[in-house]
C-alpha positions in Angstrom: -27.4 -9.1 17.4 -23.9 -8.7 18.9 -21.0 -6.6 17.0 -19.5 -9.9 16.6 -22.1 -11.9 15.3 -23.1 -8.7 13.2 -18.8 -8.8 12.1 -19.8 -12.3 10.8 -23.0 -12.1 9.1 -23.8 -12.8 5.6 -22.4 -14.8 3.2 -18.7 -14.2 2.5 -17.3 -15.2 -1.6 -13.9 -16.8 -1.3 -12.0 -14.1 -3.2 -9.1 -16.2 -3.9 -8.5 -18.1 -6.5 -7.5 -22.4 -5.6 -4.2 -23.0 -6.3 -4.5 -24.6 -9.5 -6.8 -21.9 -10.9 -3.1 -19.4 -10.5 -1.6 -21.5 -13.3 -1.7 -20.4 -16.8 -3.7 -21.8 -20.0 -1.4 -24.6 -21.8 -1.7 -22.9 -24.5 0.1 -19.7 -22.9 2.5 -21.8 -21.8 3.4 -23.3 -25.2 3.6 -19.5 -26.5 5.8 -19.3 -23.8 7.9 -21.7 -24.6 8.1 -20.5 -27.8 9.9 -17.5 -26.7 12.5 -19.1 -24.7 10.5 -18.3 -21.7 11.1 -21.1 -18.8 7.7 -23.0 -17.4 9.8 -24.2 -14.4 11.1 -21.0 -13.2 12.1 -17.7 -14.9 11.8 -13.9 -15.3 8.9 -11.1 -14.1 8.8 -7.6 -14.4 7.5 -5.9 -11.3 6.5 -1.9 -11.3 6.2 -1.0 -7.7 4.7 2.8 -7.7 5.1 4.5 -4.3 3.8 8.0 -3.3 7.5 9.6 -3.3 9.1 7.1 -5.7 8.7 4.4 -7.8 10.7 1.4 -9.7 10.7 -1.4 -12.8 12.6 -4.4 -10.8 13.0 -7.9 -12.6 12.3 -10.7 -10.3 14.0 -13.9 -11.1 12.7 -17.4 -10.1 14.2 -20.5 -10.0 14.4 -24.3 -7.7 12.1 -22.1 -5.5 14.3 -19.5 -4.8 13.8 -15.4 -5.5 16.1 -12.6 -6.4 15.3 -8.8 -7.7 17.4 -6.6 -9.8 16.1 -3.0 -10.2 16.5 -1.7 -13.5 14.7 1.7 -12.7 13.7 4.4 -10.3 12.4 7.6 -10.5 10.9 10.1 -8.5 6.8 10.9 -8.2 5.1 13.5 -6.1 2.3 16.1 -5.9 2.5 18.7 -8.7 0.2 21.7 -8.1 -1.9 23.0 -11.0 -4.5 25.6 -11.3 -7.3 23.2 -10.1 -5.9 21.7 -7.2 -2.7 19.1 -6.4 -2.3 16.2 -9.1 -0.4 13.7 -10.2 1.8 13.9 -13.2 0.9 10.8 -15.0 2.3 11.1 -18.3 5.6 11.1 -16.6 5.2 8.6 -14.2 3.7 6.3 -17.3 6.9 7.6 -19.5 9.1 6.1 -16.5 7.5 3.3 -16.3 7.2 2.3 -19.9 10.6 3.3 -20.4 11.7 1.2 -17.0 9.6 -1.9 -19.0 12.1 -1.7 -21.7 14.7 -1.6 -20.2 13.9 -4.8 -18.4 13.1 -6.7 -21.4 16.5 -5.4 -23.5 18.6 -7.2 -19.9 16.2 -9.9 -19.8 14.0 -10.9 -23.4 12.2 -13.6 -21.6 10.6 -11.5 -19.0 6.9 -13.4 -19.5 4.5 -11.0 -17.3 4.6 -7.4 -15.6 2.7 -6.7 -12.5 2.0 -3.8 -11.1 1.0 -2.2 -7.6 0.9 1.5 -6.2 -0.8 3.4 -3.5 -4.5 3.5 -3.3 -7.2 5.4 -3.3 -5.7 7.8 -6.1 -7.8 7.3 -9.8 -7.9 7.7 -13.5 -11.1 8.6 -15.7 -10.7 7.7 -19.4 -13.2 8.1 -21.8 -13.2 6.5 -25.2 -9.5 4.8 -24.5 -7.7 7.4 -23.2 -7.1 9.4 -20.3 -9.4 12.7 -19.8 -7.3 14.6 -17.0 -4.4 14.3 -14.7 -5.3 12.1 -11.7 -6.2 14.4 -8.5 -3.7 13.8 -5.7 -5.3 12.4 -2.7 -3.8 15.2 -0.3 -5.6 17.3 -2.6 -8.5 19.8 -0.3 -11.0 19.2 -2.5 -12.1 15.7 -0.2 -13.2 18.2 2.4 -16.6 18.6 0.9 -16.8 15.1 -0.5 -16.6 14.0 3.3 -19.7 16.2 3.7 -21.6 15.5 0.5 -20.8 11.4 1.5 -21.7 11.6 5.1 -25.0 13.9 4.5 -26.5 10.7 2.5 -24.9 8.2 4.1 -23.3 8.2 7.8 -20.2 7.2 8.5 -21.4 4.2 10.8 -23.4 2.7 7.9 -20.5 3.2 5.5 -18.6 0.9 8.0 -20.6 -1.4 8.1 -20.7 -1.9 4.6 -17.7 -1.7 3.3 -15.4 -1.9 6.6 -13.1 0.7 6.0 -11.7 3.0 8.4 -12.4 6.9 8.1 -10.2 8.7 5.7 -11.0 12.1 4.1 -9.1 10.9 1.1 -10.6 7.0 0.6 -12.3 7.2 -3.2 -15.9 7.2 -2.3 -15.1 11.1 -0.8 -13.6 12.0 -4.1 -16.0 10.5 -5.9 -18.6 12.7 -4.8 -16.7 15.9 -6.1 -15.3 14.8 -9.0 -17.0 16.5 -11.8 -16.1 14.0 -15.0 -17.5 10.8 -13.2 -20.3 10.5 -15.0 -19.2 11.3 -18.5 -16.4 8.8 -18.1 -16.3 5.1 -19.5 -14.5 3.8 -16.0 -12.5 5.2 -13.3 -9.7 3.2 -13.0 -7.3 3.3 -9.6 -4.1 4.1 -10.4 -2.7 0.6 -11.0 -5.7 0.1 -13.4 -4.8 2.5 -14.9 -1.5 1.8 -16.2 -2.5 -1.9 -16.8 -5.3 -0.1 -19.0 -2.6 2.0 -21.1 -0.6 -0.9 -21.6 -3.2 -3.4 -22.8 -6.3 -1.4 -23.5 -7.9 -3.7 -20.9 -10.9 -2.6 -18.2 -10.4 -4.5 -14.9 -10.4 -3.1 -11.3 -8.0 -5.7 -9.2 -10.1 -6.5 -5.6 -7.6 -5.3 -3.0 -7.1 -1.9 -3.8 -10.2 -1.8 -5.3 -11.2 -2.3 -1.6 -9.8 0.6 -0.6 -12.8 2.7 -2.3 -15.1 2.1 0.2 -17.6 1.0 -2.5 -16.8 -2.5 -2.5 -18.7 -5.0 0.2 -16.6 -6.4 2.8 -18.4 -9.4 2.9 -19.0 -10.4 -0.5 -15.9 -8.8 -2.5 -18.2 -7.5 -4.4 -19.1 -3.9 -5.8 -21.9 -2.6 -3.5 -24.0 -1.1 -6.3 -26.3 -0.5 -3.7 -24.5 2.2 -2.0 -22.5 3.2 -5.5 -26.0 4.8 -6.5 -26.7 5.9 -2.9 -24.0 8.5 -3.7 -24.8 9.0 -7.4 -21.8 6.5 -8.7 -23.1 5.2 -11.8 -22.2 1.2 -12.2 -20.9 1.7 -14.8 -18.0 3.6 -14.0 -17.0 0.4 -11.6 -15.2 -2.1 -13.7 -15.3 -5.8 -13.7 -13.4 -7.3 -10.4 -10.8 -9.7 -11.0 -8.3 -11.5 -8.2 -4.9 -11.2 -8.3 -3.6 -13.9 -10.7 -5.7 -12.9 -13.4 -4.3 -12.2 -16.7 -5.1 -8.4 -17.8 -4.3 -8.5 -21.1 -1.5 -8.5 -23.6 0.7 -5.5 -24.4 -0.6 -3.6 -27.6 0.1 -0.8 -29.8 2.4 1.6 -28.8 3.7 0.5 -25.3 4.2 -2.8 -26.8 6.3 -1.2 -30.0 8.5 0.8 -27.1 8.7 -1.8 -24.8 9.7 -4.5 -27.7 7.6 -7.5 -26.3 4.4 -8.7 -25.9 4.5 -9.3 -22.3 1.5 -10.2 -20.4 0.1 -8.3 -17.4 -1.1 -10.1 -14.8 -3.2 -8.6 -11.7 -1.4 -9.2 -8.5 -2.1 -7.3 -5.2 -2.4 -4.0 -6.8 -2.8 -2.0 -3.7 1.0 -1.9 -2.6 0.3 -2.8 1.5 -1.4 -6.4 -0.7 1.8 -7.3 -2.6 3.7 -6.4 0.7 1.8 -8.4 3.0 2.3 -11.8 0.6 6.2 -11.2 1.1 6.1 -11.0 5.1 6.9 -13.8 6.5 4.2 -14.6 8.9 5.5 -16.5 12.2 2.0 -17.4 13.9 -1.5 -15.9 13.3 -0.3 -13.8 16.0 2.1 -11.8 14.4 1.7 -8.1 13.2 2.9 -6.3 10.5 3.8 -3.0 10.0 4.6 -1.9 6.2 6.2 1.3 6.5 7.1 3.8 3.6 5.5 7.2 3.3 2.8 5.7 5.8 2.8 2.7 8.3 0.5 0.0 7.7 -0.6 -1.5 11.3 -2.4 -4.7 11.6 -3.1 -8.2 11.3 -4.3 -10.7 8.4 -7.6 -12.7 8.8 -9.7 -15.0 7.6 -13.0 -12.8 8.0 -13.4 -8.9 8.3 -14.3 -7.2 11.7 -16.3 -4.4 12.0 -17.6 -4.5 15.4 -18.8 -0.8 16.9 -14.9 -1.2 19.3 -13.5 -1.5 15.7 -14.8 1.3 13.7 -14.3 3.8 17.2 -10.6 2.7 17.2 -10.7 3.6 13.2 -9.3 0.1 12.0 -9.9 -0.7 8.3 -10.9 -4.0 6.5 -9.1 -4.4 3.3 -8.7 -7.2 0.5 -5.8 -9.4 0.6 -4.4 -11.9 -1.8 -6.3 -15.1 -1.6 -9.1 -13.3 0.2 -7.8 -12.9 3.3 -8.5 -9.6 4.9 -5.9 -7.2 6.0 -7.0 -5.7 9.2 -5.0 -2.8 9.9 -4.6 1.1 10.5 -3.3 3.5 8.7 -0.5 5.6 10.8 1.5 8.6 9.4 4.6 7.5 8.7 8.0 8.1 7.3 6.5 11.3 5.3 6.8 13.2 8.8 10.4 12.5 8.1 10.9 13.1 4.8 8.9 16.6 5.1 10.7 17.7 7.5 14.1 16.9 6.0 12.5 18.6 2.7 11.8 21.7 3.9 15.8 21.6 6.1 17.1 21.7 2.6 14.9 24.0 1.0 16.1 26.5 4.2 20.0 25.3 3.9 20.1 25.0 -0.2 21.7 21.8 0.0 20.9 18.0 0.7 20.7 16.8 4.1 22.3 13.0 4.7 19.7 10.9 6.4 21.7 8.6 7.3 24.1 10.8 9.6 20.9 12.6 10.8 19.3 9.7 12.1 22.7 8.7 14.0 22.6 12.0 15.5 19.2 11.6 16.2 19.9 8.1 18.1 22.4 10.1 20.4 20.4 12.0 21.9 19.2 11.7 25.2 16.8 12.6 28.0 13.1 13.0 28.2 11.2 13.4 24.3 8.5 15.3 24.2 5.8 13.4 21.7 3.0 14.3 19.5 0.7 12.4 17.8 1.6 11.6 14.2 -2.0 11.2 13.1 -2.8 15.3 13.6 -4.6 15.9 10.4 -2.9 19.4 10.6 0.4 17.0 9.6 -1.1 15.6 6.8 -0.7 17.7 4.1 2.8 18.5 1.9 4.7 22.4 3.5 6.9 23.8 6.4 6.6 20.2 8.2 8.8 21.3 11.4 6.6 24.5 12.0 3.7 22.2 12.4 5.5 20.0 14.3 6.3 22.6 16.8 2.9 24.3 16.6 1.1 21.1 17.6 3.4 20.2 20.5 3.6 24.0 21.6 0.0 24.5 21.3 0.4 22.0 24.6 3.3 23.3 26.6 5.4 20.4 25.3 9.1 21.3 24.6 9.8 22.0 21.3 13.5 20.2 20.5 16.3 22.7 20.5 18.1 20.8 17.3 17.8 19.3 14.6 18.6 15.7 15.7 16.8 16.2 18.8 13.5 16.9 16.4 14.5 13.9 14.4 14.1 11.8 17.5 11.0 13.4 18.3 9.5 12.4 14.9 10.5 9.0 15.4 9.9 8.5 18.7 6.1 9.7 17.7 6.1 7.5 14.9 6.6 4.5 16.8 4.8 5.3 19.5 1.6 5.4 17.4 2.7 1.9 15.7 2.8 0.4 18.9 -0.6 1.8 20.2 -2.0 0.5 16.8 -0.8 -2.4 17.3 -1.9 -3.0 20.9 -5.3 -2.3 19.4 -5.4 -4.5 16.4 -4.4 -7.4 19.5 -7.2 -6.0 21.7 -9.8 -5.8 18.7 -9.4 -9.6 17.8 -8.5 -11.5 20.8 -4.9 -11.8 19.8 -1.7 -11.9 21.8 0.4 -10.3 19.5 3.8 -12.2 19.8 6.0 -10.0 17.1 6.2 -7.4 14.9 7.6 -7.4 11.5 8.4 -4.3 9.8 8.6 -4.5 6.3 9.1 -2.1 3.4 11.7 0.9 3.3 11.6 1.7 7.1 12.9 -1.9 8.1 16.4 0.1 7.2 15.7 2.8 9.7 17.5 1.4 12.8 16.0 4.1 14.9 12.5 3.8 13.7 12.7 -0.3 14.6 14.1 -0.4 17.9 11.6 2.7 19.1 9.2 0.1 17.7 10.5 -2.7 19.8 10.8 -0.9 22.9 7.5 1.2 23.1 5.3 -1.8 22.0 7.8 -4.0 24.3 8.0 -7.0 21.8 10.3 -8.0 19.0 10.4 -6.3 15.9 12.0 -8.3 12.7 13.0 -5.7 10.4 12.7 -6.8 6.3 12.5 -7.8 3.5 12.9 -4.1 2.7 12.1 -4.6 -1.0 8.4 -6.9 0.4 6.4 -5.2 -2.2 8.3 -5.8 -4.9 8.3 -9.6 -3.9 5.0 -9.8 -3.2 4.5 -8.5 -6.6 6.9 -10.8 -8.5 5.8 -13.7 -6.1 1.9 -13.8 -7.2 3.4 -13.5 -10.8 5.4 -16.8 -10.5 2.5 -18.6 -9.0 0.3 -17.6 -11.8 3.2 -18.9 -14.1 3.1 -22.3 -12.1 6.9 -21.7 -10.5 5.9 -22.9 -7.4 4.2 -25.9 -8.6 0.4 -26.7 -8.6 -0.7 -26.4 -5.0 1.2 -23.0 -4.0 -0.2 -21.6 -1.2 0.5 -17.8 0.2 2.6 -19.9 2.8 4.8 -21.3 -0.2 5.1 -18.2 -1.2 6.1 -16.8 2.1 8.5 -19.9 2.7 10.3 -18.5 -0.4 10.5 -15.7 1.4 12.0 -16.8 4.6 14.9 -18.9 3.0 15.8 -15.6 0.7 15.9 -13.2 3.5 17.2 -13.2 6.7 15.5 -10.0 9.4 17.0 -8.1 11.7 15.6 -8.3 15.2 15.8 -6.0 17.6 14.4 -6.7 21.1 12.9 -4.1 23.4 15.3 -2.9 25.6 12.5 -1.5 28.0 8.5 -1.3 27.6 7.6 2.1 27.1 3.6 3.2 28.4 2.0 5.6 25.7 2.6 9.4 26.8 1.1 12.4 26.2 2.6 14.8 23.6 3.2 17.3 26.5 5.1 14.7 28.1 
């Protein structure tokens, strides 16, 4: 059998729910109603969890049209404790039940809050509530889960059951040295999670769930096969739902401080999910890139691929809204940046201005000597520019003289390894890729996007900046029946395209990949 006709094998459930299916129960919508809540258009709450940062936005829908107001952001990060690098969870829930209320006291009819984060990253809790502070997925303790995994199961069978590329962090790894698993009721991702606090509800939404590597990439489903290949009892695997679903109903004390009994509804929990819904697809030919802490590099299809060319080149097969498949690579990004600037300010005691770095940064001139941003020596948090300068030293590359000129480099580097992914997501499924769009907070780094444009030498349309959120609110408002009976994710992304015009920038030359000595 061929790696293509092996790609294609098997039956594949369609994930996605049919339009109609989105819309709620009459008899939500009369309680609805009820509340002054609109059926025709009307008020979400989205909570959009990033690795550095993370908001409560209202999104407001109406004759088609979508508009977000944030109402709250506050800062998340790695906190070290005696065990190892977590997150802090009860202040990241405090923000974000706190954000909630404030949402409802500017808008009471708010009828549903989504919510999406990064993935991987999870939650044990044992007879309804938490047992321990989440582990942070830069954590070292996925070293030896990468062993423990691969020693039962290689990596080339792991591919070809749940498509995902190889990352030492992806849950399965962490599974296998977490300690708790198998007294806990569930281990819920980290949207899960919070849907869980809120409501008291068990449910593990399909695309990030995706990202555990224990779900099959052809079915959707959990592979229980290979959960108890590596000793991951069932039942610590909730039920799957789609995005769409309703969760559950606030209750108890998140519904006393957030002062209504909002619904949560699943939407593409795994944040690249609720970005890729708000991008604004030109042709099947386009690529995305959805670039915050990391770049997101790929396409969106109908079917998975996990050809031997595609598991070599490290591409992933993850779950998309609807069931599509996001076929992509995961490419350091803007955290090579924002490391780097990090420790600049730890050195100087004060804040650095990005913005008049980065216009520095696009004035310098001359040769660039690149590295690539995938080293897995850059990967965890801690003196970012010595690495930097370790890994293009170690290979009699220049190391940049200033601080802009470094900037540059990091940039340059970043893009560099967006265009070689995306050359390869082209190569990988036949595709002449025709543009780029670059979504999330880098689509407002001018540098970043034309460094894009001219090393991959095609167009890159830079925005919506806020595409998660959207994406978020959007799958809401479906689910409410906003967009009528028969919305599509190209209604949705039609929506889109009339609210928010990109910025394009063209490649000013074509730049071949070079070597980090270069």
């Amino acid at each position: 059998m061929s790696d293509r006709a092996a790609a294609s094998s098997g039956p594949r459930r369609e994930r996605g729910l049919s339009p109609s299916e989105h819309v709620i129960p009459a008899d939500d919508v009369a309680s609805r109603r009820e509340r002054g809540v609109s059926t025709g258009g009307g008020a979400v709450a989205a909570v959009d969890l990033g690795a550095t940062s993370g908001r409560v936005m209202i999104g407001r829908v109406r004759d088609g049209a979508v508009e977000l107001e944030l109402v709250a952001r506050f800062p998340n990060g790695p906190v070290a404790r005696e065990d190892g690098l977590h997150w802090d969870f009860a202040a990241l829930y405090g923000h974000i039940v706190d954000g909630l209320a404030e949402a409802v006291r500017r808008e009471p009819a708010i009828a549903s809050v989504g919510i999406d984060s990064w993935a991987v990253d999870y939650g044990l809790v044992r007879d309804g509530a938490l047992v321990a502070e989440p582990f942070h997925y830069r954590d070292e303790r996925t070293a030896a889960g990468v062993a423990a995994v691969h020693a039962r199961v290689p990596f080339a069978e792991l591919y070809r059951r749940n498509g995902l590329q190889f990352l030492p962090f992806n849950t399965l790894y962490q599974y296998a040295v977490e300690r708790g698993l198998t007294q806990a009721d569930a281990a819920l991702l980290v949207p899960d999670l919070v849907a869980f606090l809120l409501t008291g509800a068990l449910a593990a939404e399909r695309t990030n769930a995706s990202t555990t590597g224990l779900v099959d990439v052809r079915t959707g489903e959990w592979d229980l096969e290979l959960a108890e290949l590596l000793g991951v009892a069932a039942s610590a695997l909730p039920p799957l739902v789609d995005p769409g679903t309703r969760v559950g109903r606030l209750a108890g004390a998140a519904r006393e401080r957030i002062g209504a009994p909002l619904d949560v509804i699943a939407v593409g929990s795994h944040d690249t999910a609720s970005a890729v819904v708000a991008v604004p697809l030109a042709s099947p030919s386009s690529a995305y890139i959805s670039c915050g802490t990391w770049g997101l590099v790929g396409l969106e299809l109908d079917e998975p691929v996990v050809t031997d060319a595609a598991r070599e080149a490290n591409f992933t097969n993850e779950g998309g809204v609807d069931g599509r498949v996001r076929f992509l690579h995961n490419v350091t990004g803007l955290w090579l940046l924002s490391e780097t600037v990090r420790a600049w300010e730890a050195e100087d005691g004060a804040p650095i201005e990005l913005t008049e770095l980065l216009d520095a940064a696009t004035a310098v001139t001359g040769d660039l000597a690149l590295f690539d941003a995938n080293d897995e020596r850059l990967s965890a948090p801690g003196d970012m520019p010595a690495r930097i300068a370790a890994v293009l030293g170690e290979r009699g590359a220049r190391v940049p003289a200033t601080r802009a000129a470094f900037a540059r480099t990091i940039v340059e580097s970043i893009a560099q390894a967006f265009a070689e992914a995306v050359r390869t997501a082209g190569r990988l499924t036949s595709r002449e890729i025709d543009v780029i769009h670059l979504v999330g907070g880098g689509a407002l780094n001018r540098l970043l996007c034309q460094a894009t444009a001219d090393r991959s030498g095609l167009a890159v349309l830079a925005g919506p900046v806020e595409a998660t959120a959207l994406g978020n609110v959007l799958v809401q408002a479906r689910t409410h029946g906003w967009f009528g009976p028969d919305a599509t994710l190209e209604t949705l992304r039609a929506a889109v395209a009339a609210a928010v015009t990109p910025e394009r920038y063209e490649p000013r030359q074509s730049l071949s990949p070079r070597p980090a000595s270069a």
